[in-house]
C-alpha positions in Angstrom: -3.5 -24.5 4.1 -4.6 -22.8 1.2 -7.3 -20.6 3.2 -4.5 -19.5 5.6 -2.3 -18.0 3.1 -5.2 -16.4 1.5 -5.9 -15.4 4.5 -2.9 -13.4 5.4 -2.4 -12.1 2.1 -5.6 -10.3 1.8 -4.5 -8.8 5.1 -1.4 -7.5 3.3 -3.9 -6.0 0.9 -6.0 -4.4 3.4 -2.2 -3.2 4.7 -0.9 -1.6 2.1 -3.8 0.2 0.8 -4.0 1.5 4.1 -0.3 2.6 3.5 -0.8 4.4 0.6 -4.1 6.3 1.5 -1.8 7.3 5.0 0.9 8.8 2.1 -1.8 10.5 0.4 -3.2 12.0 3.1 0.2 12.9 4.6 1.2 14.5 1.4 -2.2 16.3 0.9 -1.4 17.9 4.3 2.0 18.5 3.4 1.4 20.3 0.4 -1.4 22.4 1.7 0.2 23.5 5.1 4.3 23.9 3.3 3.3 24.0 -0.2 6.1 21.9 -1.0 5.6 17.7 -0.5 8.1 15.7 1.1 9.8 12.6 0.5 8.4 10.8 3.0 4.4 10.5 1.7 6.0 9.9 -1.9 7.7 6.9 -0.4 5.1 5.7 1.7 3.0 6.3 -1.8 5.5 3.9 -3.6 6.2 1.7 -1.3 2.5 1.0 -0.7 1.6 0.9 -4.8 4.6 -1.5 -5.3 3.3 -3.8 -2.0 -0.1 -3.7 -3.2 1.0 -5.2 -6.7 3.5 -7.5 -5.4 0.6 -9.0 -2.9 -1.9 -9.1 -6.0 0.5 -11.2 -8.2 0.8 -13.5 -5.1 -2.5 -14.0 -4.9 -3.0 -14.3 -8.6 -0.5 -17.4 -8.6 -2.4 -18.8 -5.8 -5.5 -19.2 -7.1 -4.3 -20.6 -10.2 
């Protein structure tokens, strides 16, 4: 059961990194094309970085 949840939550991993490197990107465009970023790649940013952590903690706790 264990291996399962591992499973998916190393999936969220993969997930929200992915998130937050689409934000970065997004926002280097962003800034270079309207030299002003938007709130939309900051969020995706945060919401990625705060995803990332939340899933890392999980998986912390499981392998304890």
């Amino acid at each position: 059961m264990k291996t399962n949840q591992f499973k998916k939550l190393k999936m969220h991993t993969l997930l929200s990194l992915l998130t937050i490197f689409i934000g970065i990107a997004l926002l280097t465009f962003m800034v270079i094309v309207e030299n002003e970023p938007g709130a939309i790649p900051l969020a995706l940013i945060l919401v990625g970085t705060g995803w990332y952590f939340f899933t890392r903690s999980k998986i912390r706790s499981l392998q304890s």
